[in-house]
N, C-alpha and C positions, 0 to 999 in steps of 0.2 A: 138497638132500642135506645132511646132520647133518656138521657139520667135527667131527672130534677135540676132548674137552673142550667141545661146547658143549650148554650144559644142557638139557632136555627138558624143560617146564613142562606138566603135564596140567590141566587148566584145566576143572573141571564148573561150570557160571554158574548162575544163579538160577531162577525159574520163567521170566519176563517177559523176560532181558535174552538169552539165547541166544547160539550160537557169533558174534558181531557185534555186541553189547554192546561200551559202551566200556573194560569190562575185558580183554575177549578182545582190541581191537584192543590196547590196551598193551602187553600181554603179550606179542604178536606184534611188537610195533615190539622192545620191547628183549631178549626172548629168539625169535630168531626161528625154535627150534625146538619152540613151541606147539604144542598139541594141544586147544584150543580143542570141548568136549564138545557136541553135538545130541543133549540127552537125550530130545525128541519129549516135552518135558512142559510145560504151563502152560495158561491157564486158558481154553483154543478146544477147540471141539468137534475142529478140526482134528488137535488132540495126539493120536498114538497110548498115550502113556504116562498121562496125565492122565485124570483124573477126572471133566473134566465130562461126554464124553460118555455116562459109564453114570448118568450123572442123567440126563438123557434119557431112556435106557431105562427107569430105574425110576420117574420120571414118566408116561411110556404107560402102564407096565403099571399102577400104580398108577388112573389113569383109566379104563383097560378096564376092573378091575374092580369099580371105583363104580360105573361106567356098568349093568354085571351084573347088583350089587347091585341100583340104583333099578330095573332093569325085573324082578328076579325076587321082591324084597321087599316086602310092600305095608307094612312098618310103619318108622316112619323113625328108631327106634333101628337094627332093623338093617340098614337101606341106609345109618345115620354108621359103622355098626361100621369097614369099611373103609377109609376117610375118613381115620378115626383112628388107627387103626392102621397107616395106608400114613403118615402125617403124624407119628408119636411113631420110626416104621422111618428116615426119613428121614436124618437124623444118625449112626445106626449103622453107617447103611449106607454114607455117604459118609466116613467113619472108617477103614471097611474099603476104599475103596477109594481112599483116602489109602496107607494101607500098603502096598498092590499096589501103587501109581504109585510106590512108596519102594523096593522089591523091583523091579521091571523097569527102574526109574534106577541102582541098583544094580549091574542084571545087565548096563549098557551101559558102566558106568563099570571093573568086574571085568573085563571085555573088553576093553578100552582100555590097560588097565594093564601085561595080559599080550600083547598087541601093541606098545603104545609103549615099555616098559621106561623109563617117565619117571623122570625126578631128585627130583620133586618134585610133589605134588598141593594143587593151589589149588582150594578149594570156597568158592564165596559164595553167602548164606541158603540155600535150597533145596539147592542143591549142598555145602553147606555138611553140610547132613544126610545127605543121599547118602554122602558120604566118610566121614561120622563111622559107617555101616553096612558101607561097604565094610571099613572096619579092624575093627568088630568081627565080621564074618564070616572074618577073618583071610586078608581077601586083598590087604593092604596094611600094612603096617608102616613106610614110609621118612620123610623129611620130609614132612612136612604145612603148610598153611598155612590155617586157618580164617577168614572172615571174615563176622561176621555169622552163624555159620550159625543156623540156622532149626530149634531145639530146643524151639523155644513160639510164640506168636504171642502178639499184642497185639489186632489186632484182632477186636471180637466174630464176626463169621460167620468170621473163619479161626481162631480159639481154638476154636470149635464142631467146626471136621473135620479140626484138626490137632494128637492128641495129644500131651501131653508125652514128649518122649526124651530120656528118659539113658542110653546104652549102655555095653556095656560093652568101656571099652578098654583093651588089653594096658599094662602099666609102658611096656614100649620101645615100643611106638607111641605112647605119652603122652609120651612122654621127648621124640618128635622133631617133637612138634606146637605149633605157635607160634598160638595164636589172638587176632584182633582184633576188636574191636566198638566203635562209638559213643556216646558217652554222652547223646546226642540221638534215639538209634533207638526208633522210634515204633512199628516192625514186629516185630522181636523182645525179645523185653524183658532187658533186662542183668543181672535178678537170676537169670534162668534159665540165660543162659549163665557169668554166678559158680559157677552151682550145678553145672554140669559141670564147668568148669575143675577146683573144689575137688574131685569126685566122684576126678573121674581122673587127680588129678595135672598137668594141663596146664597153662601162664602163659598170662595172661592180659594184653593192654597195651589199657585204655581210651582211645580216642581223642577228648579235650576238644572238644564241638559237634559234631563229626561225627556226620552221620544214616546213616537203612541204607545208603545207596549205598556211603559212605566215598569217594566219588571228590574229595572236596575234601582230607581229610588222606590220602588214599594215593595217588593217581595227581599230582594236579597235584605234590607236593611228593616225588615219585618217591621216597617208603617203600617203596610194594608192593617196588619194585625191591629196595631193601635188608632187608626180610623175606627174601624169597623166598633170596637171596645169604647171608643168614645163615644162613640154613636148612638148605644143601646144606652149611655151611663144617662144618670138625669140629667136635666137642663144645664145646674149651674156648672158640672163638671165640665158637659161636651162645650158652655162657653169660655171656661177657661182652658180648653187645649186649642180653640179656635184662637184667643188670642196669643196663647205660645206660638202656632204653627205662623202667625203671620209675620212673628217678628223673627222668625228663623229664617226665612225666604218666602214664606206663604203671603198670597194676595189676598185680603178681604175685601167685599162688595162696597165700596166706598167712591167718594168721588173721582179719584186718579184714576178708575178704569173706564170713566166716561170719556176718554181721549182714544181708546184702543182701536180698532179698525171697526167698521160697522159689522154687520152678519154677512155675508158672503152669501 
């Protein structure tokens, strides 16, 4: 049961790491009134929210009708017609159903919100994007905590079916959003998530070596914890750990990151 004052962490995790991620156990050890997200999305046929299994389907159906094709065509341009055209569909279509798995993680997370009445919403990569749609569908405005999200990719087959997002987010939802990333992240790439920070207004604190995970500069060295704590504290607080964090290594949204690499 939730004691008086104790803060509500809604917690949406990544594609891979799930409510049982060693983020979610964290978050549970020091706020122990987590809410730890099963968005039913990553990359198993199992996921109801995820994408791979309508490749599947569109693999069959694609087969069935080459298969069509060679037994009703006798000439073999147009039994490749199909071929080619099920194979150039391919990317379009797993694009589009990137989106839907972005939209039904969304509509789990919009649910969550307005059941848990959390203090605060932590998204890392994947969930990371989740949150940054949940606000701009304006059904979240309060502190945020970003980490890593997952606005581009790095690498080539997930840059293929994961366009660039840059939403659009309200001043005061920017206002109360605190985003982190790695200066080592190999998965999302850091000039893309510059190029939100600067879009929307939000700080930005780069974290020296740290890779996608972050679990080496934010859990063992219990940051998340003190993000998270800054985040709920009033304005003037969370402005002065903003500016501690930038002169420690931390990047703020300023002009020097308008040189960074464009969005990917």
């Amino acid at each position: 049961m939730k004691k008086k004052g104790d803060t509500v962490v809604l917690f949406v995790p990544g594609l891979e790491s799930g409510p049982r991620g060693s983020k979610a156990k964290y978050l549970s050890k020091h706020f122990p009134n987590t809410v730890a997200l099963d968005l039913r999305m990553g990359l198993g046929l199992q996921h109801e929210n995820g994408p791979v299994r309508w490749l599947g389907l569109y693999l069959v159906a694609a087969a069935a009708v080459c298969a069509t094709a060679l037994h009703m065509f006798g000439t073999w341009p147009a039994r490749a017609a199909p071929l080619l055209l099920g194979a150039a569909g391919l990317v379009p279509f797993m694009r589009w159903r990137v989106q839907c798995s972005l939209e039904a993680c969304t509509d789990v997370v919009a649910a969550a919100v307005r059941e848990a009445a959390p203090d605060v919403l932590v998204g890392s990569s994947w969930g990371g994007r989740v949150v940054l749609r949940v606000i701009e569908r304006r059904e979240w405005a309060g502190p945020t905590v970003l980490l890593c999200p997952a606005v581009a990719a790095s690498p080539p087959l997930f840059r293929a079916v994961l366009p660039p997002y840059l939403p659009s987010v309200p001043p005061a939802a920017a206002s109360a959003c605190r985003v982190l990333h790695g200066s080592a992240d190999d998965v999302v790439p850091m000039g893309a998530v510059a190029d939100l920070c600067l879009n929307c207004g939000m700080p930005l604190e780069v974290l020296p070596g740290a890779d996608h995970r972050l679990n080496d500069g934010l859990l063992k060295t219990h940051h998340l914890r003190a993000v998270i704590k800054g985040a709920i504290a009033p304005a003037e607080f969370r402005n002065s750990l903003l500016v501690g964090s930038t002169a420690t290594g931390g990047v703020g949204c300023d002009s020097d990151l308008k040189e960074r690499s464009p969005l990917l």
